[in-house]
C-alpha positions in Angstrom: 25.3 -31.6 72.8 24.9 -34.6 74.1 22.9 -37.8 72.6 19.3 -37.4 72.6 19.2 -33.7 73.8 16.5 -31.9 71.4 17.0 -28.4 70.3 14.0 -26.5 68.7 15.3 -23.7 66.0 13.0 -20.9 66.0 12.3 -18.9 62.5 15.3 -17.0 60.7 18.7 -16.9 62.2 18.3 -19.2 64.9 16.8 -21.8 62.6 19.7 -20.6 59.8 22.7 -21.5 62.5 21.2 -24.5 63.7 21.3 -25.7 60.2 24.4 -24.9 59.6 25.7 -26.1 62.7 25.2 -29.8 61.6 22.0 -31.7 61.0 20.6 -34.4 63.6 17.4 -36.0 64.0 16.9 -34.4 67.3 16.9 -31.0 65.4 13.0 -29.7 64.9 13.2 -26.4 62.3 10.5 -23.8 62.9 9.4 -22.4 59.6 7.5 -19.6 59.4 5.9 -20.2 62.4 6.7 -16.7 64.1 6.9 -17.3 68.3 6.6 -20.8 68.8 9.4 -22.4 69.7 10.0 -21.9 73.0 6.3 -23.4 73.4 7.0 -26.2 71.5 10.0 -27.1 73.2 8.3 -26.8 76.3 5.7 -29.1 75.5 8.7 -31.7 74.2 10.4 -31.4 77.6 6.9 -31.4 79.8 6.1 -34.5 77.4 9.7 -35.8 78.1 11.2 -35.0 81.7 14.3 -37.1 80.9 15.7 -35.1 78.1 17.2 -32.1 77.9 15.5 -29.6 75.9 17.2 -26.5 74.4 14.8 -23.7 72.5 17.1 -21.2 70.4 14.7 -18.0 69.7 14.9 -14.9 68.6 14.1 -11.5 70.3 11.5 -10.7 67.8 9.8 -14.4 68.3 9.5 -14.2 71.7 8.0 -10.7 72.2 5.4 -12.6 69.8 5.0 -15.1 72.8 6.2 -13.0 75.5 3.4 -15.4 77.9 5.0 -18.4 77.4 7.5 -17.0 80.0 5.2 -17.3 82.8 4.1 -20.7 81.7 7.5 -22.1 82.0 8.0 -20.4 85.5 4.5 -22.0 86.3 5.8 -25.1 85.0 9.2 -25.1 86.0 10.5 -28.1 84.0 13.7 -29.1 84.8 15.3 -29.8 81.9 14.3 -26.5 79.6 17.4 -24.2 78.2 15.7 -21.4 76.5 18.9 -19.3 74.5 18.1 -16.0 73.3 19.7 -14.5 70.4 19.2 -10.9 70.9 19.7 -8.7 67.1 17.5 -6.0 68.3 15.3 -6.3 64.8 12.7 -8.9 62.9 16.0 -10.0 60.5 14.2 -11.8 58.2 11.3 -9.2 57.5 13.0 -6.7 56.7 15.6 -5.6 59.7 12.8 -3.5 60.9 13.8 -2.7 65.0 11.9 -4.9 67.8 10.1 -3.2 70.4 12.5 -4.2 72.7 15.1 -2.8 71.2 13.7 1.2 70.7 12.6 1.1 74.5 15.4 -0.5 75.7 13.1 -3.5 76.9 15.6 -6.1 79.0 13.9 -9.4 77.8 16.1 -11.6 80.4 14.8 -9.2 82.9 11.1 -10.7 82.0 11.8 -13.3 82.3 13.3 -13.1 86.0 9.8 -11.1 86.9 7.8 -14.1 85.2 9.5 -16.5 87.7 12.3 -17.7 86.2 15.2 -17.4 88.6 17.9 -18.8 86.5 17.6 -16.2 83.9 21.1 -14.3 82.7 22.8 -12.0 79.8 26.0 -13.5 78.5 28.5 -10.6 78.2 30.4 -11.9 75.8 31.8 -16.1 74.4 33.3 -17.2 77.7 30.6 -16.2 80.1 27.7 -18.1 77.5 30.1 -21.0 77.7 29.9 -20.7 81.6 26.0 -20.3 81.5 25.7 -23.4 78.5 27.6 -25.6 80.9 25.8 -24.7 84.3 22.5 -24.9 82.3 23.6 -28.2 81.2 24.4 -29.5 84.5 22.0 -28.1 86.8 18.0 -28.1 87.1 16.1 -25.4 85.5 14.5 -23.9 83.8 17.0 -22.1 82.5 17.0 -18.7 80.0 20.3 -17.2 78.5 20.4 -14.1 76.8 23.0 -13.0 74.0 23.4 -9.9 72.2 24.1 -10.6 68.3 25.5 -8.4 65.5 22.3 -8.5 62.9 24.4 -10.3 59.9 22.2 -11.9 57.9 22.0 -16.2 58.3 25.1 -17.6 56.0 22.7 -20.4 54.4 18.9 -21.1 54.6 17.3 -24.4 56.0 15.9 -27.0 53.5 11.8 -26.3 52.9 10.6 -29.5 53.9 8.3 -29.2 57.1 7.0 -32.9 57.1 10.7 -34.6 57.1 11.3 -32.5 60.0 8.2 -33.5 61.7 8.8 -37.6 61.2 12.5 -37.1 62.0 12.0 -35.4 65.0 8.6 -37.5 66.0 11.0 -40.8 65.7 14.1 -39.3 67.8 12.0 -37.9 70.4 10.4 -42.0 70.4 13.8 -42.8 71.0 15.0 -43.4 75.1 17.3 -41.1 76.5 
């Protein structure tokens, strides 16, 4: 990532990785806040055009929001990476299949029909690299599907809601 970029860490694995993956101020955690972090993080990059903004949700989250799709094609911020980690089950109640997953739903497909043109699967590490780095240096908005193996997150995020909010509020007060 680059300095100043914010990424928004949906609930369960997503939130889990981005954890793990090193903590920064411009990291905001969802917890237990099923759905909403592709909305927040397209109010952060409406709020903040300069920035490059990068939701990481879950299947299961986003068929709780499955709107917010058409908002961001109505929108069409430029700077929005939505990744999509695709398990095929709500992982952290239970491993219970999604909807998507028992009628073979294509989510990435939605999101083309809502109006998002630069929508894609990754088929496997090199091709996400490809779509990370053209989704980094072109306009979007920009939605990136990946299929995942349903392994359980190898750590849990701290439980501390309102340091997230202050340290995110000051980074995101912070120029580009």
């Amino acid at each position: 990532l680059n300095a100043g970029e914010a990424v928004v860490g949906g609930i369960g694995n997503t939130n889990f990785d981005l954890w793990c993956a090193g903590q920064r101020p411009e990291n905001f955690y969802m917890l237990g806040s099923m759905g909403l972090a592709i909305p927040i993080a397209l109010g952060v990059a409406i709020a903040q055009p300069d920035r490059r903004v990068i939701a990481l949700e879950g299947d299961g989250s986003l068929l709780m929001q499955l709107g917010c799709l058409s908002t961001i094609a109505a929108q069409a911020p430029k700077n929005l990476v939505v990744i999509l980690w695709d398990n095929g089950i709500y992982q952290i109640t239970g491993g219970q299949g999604t909807p998507a997953a028992a009628a073979r739903t294509d989510i990435v497909a939605i999101a083309r029909a809502s109006g998002i043109a630069n929508a894609a699967w990754a088929a496997d590490e090199a091709e996400f690299d490809a779509l990370i780095a053209k989704a980094l240096a072109t306009d979007g908005p920009h939605v990136i599907g990946v299929k995942i193996d349903n392994e359980p997150g190898r750590n849990q995020t701290d439980r501390d809601p309102i340091r997230f909010r202050e340290s995110f509020m000051r980074a995101m007060a912070q120029p580009v």
